[in-house]
N, C-alpha and C positions, 0 to 999 in steps of 0.2 A: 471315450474313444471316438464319438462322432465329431465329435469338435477338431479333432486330431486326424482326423483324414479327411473330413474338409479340409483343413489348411493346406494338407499336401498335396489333394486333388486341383484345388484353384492356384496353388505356387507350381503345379506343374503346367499344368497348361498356360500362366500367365510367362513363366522361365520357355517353354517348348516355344514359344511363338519370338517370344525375344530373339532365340536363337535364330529360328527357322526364318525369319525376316532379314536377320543380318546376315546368314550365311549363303541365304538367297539373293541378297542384296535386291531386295523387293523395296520402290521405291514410295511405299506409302508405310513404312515399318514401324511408326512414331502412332498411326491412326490405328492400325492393329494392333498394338502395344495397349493402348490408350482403350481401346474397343473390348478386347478378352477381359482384360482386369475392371471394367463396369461389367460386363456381364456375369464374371466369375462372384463378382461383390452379391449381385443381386440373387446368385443362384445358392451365396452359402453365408450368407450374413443372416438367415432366422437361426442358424446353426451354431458358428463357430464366431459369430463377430466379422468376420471374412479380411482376418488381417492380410495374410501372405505375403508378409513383412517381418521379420523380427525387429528394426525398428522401431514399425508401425505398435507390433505387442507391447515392445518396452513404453511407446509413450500411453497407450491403450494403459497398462499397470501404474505406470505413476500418476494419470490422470484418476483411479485407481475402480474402473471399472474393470480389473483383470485379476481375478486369486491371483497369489502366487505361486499356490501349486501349480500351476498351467502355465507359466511365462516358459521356461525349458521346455516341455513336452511340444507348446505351440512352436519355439525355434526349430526344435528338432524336425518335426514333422514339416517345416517351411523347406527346410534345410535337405532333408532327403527327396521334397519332391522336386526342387529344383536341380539336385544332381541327377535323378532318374534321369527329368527332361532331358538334359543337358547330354545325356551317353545315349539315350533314344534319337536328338539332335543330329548328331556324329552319324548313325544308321541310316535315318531318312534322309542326309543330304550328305550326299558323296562328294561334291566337287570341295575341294579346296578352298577353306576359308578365306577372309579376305586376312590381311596380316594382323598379330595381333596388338590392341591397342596398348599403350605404354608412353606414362609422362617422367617427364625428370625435370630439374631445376624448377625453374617456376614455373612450367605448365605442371609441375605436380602441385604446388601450391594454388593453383586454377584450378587445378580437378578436383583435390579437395576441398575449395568453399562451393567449386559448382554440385557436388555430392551433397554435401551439408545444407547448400540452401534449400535445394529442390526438397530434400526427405526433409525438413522442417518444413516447408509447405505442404509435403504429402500427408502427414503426420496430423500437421494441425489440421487440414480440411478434415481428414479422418474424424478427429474426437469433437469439431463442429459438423458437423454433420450428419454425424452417428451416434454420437453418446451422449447428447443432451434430452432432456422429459421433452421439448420438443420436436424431435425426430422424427413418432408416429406421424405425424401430420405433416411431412414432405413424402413425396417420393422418386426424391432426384439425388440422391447420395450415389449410388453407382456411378450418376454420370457425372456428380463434381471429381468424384477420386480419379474416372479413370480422366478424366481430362485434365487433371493436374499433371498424368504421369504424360499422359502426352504432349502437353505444353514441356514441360519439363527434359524431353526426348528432343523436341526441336529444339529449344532453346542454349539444352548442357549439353546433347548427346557428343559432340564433336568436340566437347571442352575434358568432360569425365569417361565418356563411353558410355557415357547414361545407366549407371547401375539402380543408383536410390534406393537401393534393398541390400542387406548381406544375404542374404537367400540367392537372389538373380546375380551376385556379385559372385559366389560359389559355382553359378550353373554357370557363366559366362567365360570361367576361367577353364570349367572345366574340358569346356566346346573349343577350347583354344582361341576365345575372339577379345579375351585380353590375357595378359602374361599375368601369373601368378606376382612375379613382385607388386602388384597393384591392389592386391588382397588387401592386406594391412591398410590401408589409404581408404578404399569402400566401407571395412568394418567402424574404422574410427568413426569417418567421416558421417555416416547415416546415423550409426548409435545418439552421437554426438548431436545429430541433428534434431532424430526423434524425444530425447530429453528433454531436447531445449523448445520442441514444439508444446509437450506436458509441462512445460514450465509457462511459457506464454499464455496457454490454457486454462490456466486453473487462474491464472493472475487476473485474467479480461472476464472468467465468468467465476467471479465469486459464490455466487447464487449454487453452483452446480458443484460444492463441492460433498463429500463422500463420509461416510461413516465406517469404522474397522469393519473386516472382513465377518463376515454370516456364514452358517452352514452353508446357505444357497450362494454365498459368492456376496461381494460389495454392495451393499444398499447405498443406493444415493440418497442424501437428503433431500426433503423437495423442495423445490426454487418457490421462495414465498412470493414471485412474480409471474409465478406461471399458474395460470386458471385450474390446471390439473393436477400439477402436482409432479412427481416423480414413481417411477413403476420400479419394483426391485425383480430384477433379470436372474439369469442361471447362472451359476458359476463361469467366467472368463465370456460372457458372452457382451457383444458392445449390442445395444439398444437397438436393432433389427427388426 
């Protein structure tokens, strides 16, 4: 249960600022985006892995440091803290959002490769920089993720609305600062991405691939390249 309210503590607060940026229309929103979600990483990643993605889980599980029993409970709990955020949103900022975002013709086909690249970039930084025996021995993963999502905010946000999560994809629609018909499009679009991030992953580091699930959760086998070896973590937990 702690791994499970971490997720939806760090998805609310990372969803509440998403919002509370754009509806404030606060002009550094990408650098606060980018700023909560290294912090939120660093404050719950000994705990939970610090997805606050279900993307991010799914490719977290195919690279296969995630039980299964935990892939749904982690979306769930992504998934509720981000609609809290999102009706708390609504409360603390009264004014009148700005209108909300919505693509058709080929800027939908824009927003969905800009969705899909960005969270396959999220994605991959994620399982490089968090779930490999190399890990203990950095401690700059909070700030490669968040400054993926923040490059990724300047670079898509005007192209997608800058979701790159179905979690913040939920809270966003729900704030009214994109139209539900755009749901469908973020869910594909990330899932689809996150996938394809576990795929590229597991292809570029042979060395770091897994063994069936353990009482404790996924043991990695260790990289006969690496000096120390591989550590076996707690159930659904990324390398923290």
């Amino acid at each position: 249960m702690r791994k499970y309210i971490t997720e939806l503590i760090g998805t609310f607060f990372l969803v509440i600022t998403v919002c509370g940026t754009v509806m404030s229309k606060a002009p550094l929103a990408p650098v606060a985006i980018g700023a909560v979600l290294a912090a939120m990483v660093f404050a719950g990643g000994h705990i939970s892995g610090a997805h606050y993605n279900p993307a991010v889980t799914l490719a977290v599980f195919l690279r296969g440091r995630l039980a299964a029993r935990d892939v749904l409970p982690y979306m769930g709990a992504q998934i509720l803290g981000a609609s809290a955020a999102a009706a708390v949103a609504r409360l603390i900022f009264t004014a009148p959002p700005p209108p909300a975002f919505h693509a058709s013709g080929g800027q939908l086909l824009a927003a969905f490769a800009a969705e899909l690249l960005i969270t396959f970039a999220l994605a991959y930084v994620v399982l490089s920089v968090a779930t490999t025996v190399h890990h203990p021995d950095n401690s700059f993963y909070g700030l490669a993720i968040g400054f993926t999502v923040m490059a990724g905010a300047v670079t898509m946000g005007g192209v997608s609305g800058g979701a790159f999560n179905p979690a913040v994809a939920v809270g966003i629609s729900i704030a009214g600062l994109v139209t539900w018909a755009m749901l469908p499009i973020y869910f594909v679009a990330t899932l689809v991405g996150g996938g394809l991030a576990a795929v590229a992953f597991r292809a570029l580091n042979p060395n770091h691939a897994v063994s069936p699930d353990t009482p404790d959760g996924p043991a990695e086998v260790p990289d006969r390249q690496s000096a120390g070896g591989a550590r076996r973590t707690g159930a659904g937990r990324v390398k923290i």
